[in-house]
MDTraj code that builds the backbone (N, CA, C; nanometers):
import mdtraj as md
import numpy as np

residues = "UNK UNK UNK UNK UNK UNK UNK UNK UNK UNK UNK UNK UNK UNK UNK UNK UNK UNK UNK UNK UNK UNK UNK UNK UNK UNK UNK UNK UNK UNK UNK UNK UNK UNK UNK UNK UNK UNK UNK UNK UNK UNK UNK UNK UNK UNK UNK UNK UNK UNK UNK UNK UNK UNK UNK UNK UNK UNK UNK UNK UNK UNK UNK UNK UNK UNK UNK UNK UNK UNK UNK UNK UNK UNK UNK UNK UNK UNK UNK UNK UNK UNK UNK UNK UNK UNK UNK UNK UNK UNK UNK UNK UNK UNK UNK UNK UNK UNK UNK UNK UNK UNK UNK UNK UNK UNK UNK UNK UNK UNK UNK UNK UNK UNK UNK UNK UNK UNK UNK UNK UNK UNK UNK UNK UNK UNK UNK UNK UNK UNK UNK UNK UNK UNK UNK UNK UNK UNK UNK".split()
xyz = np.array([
    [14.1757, 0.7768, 7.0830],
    [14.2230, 0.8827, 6.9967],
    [14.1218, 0.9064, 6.8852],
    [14.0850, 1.0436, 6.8449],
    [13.9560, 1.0477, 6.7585],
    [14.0608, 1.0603, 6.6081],
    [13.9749, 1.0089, 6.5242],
    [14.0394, 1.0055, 6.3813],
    [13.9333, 1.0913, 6.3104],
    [14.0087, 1.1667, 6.2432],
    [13.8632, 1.2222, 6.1199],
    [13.9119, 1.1706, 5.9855],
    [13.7769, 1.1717, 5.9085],
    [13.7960, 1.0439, 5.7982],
    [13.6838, 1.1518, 5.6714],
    [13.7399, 1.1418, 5.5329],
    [13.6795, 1.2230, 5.4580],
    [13.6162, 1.1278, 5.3809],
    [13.6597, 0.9984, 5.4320],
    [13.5761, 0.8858, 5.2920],
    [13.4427, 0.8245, 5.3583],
    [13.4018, 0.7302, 5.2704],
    [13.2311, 0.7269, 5.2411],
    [13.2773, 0.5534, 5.3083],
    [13.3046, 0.5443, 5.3838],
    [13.3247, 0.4087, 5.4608],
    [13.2295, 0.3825, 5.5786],
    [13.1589, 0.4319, 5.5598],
    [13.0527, 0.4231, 5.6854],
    [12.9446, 0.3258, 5.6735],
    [12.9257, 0.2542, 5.7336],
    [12.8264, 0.1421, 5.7317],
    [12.6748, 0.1989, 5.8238],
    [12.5874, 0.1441, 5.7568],
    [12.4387, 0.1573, 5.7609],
    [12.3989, 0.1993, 5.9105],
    [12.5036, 0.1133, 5.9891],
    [12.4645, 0.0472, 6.1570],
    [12.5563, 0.1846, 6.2437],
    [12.6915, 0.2374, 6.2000],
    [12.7203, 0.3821, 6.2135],
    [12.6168, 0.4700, 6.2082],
    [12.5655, 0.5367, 6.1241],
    [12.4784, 0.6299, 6.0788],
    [12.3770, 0.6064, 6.1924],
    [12.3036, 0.4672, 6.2120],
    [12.1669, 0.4544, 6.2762],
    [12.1998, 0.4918, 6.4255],
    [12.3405, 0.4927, 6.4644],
    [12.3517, 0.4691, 6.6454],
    [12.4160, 0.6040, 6.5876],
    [12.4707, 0.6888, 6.5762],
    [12.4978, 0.8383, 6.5784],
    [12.3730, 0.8768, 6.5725],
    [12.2887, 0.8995, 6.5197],
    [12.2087, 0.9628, 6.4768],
    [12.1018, 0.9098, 6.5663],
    [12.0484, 0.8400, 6.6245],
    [11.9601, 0.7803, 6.7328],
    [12.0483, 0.8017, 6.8500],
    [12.1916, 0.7997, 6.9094],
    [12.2219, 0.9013, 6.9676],
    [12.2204, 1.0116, 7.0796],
    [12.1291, 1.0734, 6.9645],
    [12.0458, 1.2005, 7.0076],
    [11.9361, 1.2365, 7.0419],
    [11.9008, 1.1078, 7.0506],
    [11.7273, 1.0845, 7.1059],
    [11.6658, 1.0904, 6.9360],
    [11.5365, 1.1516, 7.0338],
    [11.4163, 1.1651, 6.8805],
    [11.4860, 1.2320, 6.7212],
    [11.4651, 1.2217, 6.6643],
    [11.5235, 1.2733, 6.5424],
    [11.4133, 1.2797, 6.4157],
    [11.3961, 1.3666, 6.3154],
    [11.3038, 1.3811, 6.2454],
    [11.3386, 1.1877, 6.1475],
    [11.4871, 1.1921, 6.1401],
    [11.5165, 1.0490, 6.0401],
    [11.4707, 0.9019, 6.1286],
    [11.4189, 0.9096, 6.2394],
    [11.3743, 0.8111, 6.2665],
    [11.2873, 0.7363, 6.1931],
    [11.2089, 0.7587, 6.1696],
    [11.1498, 0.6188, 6.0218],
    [11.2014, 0.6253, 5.8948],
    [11.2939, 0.7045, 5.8840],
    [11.3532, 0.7140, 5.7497],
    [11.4911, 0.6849, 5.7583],
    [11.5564, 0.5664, 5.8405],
    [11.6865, 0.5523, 5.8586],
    [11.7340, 0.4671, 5.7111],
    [11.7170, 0.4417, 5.6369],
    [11.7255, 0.3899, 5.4909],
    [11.7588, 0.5327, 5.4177],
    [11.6569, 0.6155, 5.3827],
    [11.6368, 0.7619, 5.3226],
    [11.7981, 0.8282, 5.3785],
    [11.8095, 0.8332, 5.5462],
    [11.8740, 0.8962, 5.5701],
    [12.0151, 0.8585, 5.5232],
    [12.0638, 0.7348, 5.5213],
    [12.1627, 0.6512, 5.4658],
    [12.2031, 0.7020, 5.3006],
    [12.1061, 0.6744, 5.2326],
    [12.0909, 0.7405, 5.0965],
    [12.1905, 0.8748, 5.0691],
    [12.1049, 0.9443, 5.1816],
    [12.1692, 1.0773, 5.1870],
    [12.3028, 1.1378, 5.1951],
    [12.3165, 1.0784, 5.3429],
    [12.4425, 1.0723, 5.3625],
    [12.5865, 1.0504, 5.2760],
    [12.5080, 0.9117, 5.2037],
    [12.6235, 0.8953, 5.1015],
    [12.6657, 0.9511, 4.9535],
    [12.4937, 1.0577, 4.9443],
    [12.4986, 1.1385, 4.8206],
    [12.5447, 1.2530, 4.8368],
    [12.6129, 1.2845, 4.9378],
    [12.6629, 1.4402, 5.0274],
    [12.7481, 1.4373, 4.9073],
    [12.7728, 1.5765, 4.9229],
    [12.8888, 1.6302, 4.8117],
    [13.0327, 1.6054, 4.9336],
    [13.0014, 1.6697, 5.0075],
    [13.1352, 1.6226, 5.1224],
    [13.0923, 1.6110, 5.2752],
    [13.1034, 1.5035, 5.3234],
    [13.1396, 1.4343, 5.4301],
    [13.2525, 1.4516, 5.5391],
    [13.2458, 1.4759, 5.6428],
    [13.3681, 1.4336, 5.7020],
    [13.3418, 1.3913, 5.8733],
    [13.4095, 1.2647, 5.9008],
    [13.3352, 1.1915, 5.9975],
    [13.4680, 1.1855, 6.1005],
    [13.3962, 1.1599, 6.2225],
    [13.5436, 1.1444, 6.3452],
    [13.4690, 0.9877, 6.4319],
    [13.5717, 0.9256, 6.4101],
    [13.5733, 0.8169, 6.4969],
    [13.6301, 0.8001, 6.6309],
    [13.5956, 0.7373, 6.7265],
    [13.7321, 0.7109, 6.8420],
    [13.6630, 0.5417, 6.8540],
    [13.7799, 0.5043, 6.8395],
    [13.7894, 0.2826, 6.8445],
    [13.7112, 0.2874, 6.7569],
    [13.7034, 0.2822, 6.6177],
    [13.6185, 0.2320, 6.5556],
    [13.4493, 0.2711, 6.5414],
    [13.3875, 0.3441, 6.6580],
    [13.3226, 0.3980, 6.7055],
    [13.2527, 0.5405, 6.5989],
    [13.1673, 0.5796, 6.5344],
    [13.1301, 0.6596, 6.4397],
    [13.0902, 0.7507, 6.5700],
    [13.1227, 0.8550, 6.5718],
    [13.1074, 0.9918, 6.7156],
    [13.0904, 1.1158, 6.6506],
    [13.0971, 1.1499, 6.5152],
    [13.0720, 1.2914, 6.4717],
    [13.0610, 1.3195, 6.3033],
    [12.9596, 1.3687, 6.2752],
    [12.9426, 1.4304, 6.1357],
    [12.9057, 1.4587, 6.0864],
    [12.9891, 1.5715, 5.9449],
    [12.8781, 1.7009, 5.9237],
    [12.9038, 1.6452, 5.7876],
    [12.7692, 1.6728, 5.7369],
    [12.7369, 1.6424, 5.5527],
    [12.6751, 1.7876, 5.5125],
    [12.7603, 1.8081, 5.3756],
    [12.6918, 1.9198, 5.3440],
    [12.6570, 1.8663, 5.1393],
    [12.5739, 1.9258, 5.1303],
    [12.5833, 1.9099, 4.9488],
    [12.5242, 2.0827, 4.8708],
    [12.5163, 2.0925, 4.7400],
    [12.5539, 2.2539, 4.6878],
    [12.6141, 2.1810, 4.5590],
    [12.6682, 2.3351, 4.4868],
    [12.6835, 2.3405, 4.3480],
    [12.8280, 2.3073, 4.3630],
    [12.8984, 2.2716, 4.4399],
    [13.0789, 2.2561, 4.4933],
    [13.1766, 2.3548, 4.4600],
    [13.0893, 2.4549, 4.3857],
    [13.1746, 2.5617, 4.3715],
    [13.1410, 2.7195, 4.4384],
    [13.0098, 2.7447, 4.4170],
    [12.9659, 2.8351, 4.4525],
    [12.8727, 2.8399, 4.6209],
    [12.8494, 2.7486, 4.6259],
    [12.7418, 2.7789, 4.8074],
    [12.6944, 2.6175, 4.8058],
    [12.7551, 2.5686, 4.9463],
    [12.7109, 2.4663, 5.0003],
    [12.6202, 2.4744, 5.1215],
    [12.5509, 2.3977, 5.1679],
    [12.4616, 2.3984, 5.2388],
    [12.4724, 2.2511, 5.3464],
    [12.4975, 2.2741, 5.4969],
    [12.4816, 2.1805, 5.5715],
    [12.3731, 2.1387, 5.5932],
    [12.3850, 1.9701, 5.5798],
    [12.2915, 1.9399, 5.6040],
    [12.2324, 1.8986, 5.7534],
    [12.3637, 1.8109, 5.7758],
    [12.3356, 1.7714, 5.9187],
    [12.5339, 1.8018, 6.0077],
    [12.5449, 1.8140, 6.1123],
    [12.6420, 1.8247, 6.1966],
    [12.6105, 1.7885, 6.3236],
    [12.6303, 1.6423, 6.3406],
    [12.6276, 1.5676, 6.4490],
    [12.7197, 1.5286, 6.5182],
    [12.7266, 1.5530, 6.6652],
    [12.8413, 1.4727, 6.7514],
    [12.7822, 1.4087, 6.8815],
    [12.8156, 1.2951, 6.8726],
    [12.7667, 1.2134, 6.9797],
    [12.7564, 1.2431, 7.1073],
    [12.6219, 1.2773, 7.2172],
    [12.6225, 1.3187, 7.3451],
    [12.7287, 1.2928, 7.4152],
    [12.8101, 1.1601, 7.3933],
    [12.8992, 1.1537, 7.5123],
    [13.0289, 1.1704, 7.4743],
    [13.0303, 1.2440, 7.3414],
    [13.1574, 1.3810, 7.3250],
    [13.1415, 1.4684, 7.2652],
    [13.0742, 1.5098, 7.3591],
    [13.0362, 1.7085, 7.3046],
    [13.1047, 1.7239, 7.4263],
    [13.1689, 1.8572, 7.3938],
    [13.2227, 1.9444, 7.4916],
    [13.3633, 1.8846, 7.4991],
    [13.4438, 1.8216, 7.4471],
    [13.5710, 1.7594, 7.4246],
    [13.6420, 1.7560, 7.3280],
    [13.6375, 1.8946, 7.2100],
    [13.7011, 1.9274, 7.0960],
    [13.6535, 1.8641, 6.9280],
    [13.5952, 1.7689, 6.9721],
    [13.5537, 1.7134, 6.8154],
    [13.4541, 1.8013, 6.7643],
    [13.3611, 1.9071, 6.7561],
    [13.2917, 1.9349, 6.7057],
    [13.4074, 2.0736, 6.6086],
    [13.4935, 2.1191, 6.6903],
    [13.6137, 2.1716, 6.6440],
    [13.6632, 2.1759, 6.5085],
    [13.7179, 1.9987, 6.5627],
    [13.8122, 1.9221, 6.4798],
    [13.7126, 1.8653, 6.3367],
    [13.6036, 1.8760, 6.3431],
    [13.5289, 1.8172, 6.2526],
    [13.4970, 2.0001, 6.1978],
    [13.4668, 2.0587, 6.1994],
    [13.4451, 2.1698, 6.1034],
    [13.5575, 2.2223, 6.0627],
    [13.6892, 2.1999, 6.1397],
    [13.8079, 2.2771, 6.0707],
    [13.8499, 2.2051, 5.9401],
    [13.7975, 2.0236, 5.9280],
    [13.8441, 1.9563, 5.8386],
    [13.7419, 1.9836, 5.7346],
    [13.5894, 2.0046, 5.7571],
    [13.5132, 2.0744, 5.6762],
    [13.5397, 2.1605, 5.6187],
    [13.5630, 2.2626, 5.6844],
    [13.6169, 2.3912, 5.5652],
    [13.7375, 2.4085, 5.5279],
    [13.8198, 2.3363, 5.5360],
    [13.9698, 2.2520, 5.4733],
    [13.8723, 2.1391, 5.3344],
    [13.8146, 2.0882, 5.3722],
    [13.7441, 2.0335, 5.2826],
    [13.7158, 2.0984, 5.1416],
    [13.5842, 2.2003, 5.2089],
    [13.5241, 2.2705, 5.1436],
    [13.6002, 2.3724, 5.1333],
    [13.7196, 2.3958, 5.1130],
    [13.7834, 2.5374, 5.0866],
    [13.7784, 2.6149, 4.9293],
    [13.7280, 2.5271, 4.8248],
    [13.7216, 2.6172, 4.7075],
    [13.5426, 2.6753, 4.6504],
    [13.5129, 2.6131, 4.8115],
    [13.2957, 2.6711, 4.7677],
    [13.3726, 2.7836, 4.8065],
    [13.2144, 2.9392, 4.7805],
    [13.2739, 3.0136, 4.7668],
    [13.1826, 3.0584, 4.9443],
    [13.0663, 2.9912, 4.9603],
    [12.9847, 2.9719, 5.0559],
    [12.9070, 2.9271, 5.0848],
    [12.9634, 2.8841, 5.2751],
    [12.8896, 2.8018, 5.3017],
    [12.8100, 2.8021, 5.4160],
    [12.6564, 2.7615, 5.3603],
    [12.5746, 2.8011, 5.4670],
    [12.5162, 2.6958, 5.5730],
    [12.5007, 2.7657, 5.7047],
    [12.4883, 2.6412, 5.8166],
    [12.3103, 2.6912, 5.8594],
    [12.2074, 2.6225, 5.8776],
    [12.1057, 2.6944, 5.9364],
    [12.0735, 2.6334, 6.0481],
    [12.0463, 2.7234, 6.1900],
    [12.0528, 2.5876, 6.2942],
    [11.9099, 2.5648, 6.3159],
    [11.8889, 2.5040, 6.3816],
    [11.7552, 2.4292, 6.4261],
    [11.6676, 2.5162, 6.5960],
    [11.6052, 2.6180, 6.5778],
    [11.5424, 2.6119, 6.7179],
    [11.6319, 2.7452, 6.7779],
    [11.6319, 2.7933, 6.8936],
    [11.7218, 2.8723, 6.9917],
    [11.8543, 2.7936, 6.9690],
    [11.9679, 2.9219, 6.9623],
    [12.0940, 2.8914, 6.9152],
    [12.1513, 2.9441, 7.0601],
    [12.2086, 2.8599, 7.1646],
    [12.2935, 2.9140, 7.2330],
    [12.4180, 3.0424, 7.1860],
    [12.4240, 3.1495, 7.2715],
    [12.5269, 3.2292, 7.2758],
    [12.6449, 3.1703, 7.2558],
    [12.6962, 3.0276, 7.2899],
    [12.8181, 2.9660, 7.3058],
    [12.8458, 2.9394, 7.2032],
    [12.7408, 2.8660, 7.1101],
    [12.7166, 2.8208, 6.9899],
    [12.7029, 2.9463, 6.9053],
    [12.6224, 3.0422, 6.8684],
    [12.6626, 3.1483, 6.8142],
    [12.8060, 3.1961, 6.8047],
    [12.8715, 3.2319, 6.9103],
    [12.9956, 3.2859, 6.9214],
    [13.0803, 3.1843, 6.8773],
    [13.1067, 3.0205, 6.9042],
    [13.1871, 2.9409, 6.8317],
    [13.1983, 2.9665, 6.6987],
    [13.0942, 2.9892, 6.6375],
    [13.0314, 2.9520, 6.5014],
    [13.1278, 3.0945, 6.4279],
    [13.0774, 3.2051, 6.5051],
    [13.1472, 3.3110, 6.4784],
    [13.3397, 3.3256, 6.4760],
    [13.3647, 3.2771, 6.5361],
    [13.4801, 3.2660, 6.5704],
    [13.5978, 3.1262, 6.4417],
    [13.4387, 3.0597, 6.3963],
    [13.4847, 2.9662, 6.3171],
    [13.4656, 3.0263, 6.1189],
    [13.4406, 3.1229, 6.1552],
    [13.4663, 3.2372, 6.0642],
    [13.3281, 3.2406, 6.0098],
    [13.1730, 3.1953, 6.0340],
    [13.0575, 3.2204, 6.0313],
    [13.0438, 3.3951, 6.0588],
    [12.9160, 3.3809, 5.9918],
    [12.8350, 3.5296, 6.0098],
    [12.7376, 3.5305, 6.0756],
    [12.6820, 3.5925, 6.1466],
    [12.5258, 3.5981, 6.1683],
    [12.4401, 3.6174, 6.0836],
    [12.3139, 3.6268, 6.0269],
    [12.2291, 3.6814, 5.9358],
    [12.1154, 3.6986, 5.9817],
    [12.0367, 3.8038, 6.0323],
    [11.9418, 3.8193, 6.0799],
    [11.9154, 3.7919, 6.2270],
    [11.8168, 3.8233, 6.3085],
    [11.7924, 3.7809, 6.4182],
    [11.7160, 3.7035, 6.4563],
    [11.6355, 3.5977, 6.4005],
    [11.5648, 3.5230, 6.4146],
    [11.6792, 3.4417, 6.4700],
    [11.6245, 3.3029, 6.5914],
    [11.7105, 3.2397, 6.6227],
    [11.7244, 3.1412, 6.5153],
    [11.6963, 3.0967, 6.4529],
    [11.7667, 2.9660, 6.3537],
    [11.7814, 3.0470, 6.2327],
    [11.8854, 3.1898, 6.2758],
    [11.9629, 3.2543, 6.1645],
    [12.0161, 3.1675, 6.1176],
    [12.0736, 3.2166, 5.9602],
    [12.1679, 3.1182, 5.8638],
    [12.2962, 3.1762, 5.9054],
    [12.4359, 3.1269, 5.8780],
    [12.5042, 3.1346, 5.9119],
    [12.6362, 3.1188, 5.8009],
    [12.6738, 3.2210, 5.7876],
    [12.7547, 3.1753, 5.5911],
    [12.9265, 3.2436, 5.6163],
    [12.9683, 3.0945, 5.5844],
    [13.1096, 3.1186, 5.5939],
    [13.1208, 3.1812, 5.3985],
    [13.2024, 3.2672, 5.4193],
    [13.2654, 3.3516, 5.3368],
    [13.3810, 3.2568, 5.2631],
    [13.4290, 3.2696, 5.1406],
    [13.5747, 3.1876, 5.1042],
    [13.6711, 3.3057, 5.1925],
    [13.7712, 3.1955, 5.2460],
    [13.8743, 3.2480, 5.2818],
    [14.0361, 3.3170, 5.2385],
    [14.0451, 3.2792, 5.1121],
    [14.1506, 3.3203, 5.0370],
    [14.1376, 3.3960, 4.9869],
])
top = md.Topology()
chain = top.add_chain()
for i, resn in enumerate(residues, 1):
    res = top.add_residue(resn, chain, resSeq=i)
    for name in ("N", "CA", "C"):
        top.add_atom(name, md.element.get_by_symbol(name[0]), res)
traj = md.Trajectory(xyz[None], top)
């Protein structure tokens, strides 16, 4: 059963196997730095299944006016099984009093991924593929 978790309980050895993961990663010699980071996020929100660290997006910003993701990770061997979902709906439940928040992706953005993103109340901005992507406040 996946749990999502908004607190800073994550240990060093989480972070390094999510994030290695995914193969190569720019934080590979900087798994210390990246740790740092993580825990200086303005908001966090992580999904476990058994204990198991499997998904999470850190964003940091002024907490009122425009946040900025930093990273949104979910573990290869559950993508495509709702957590990437369940982890941004608790994000912007999170983040519900920024006023926006911006996602920028990395590289060619799948159509699937575009349209999720869209659907998750994102914008497009431009046509370059690693458009930014800015959720609007919702209230």
């Amino acid at each position: 059963m996946i749990e999502l978790s908004t607190g800073r309980d994550i240990g060093y050895d989480d972070i390094e196997q999510l994030y290695r993961s995914k193969g190569h990663t720019s934080y590979d010699k900087r798994m210390d730095a990246l740790f740092e980071a993580v825990m200086a996020s303005d908001y966090i929100v992580t999904a476990w299944d058994s204990g198991q660290l499997i998904g999470l997006i850190r964003s940091s910003g002024d907490l009122m006016f425009t946040q900025y993701v930093a990273d949104f990770v979910i573990h290869p061997n559950h993508q495509s099984k709702g957590v990437a979902s369940k982890l941004m709906d608790a994000y912007l439940e999170a983040a519900d009093d920024v006023e926006k928040v911006y996602l920028m992706m990395q590289g060619p953005t799948s159509a699937f991924t575009r349209n999720w993103l869209i659907h998750k109340g994102f914008e497009t901005r431009g046509g370059d593929p690693s458009a930014i992507y800015l959720k609007t406040k919702r209230k």
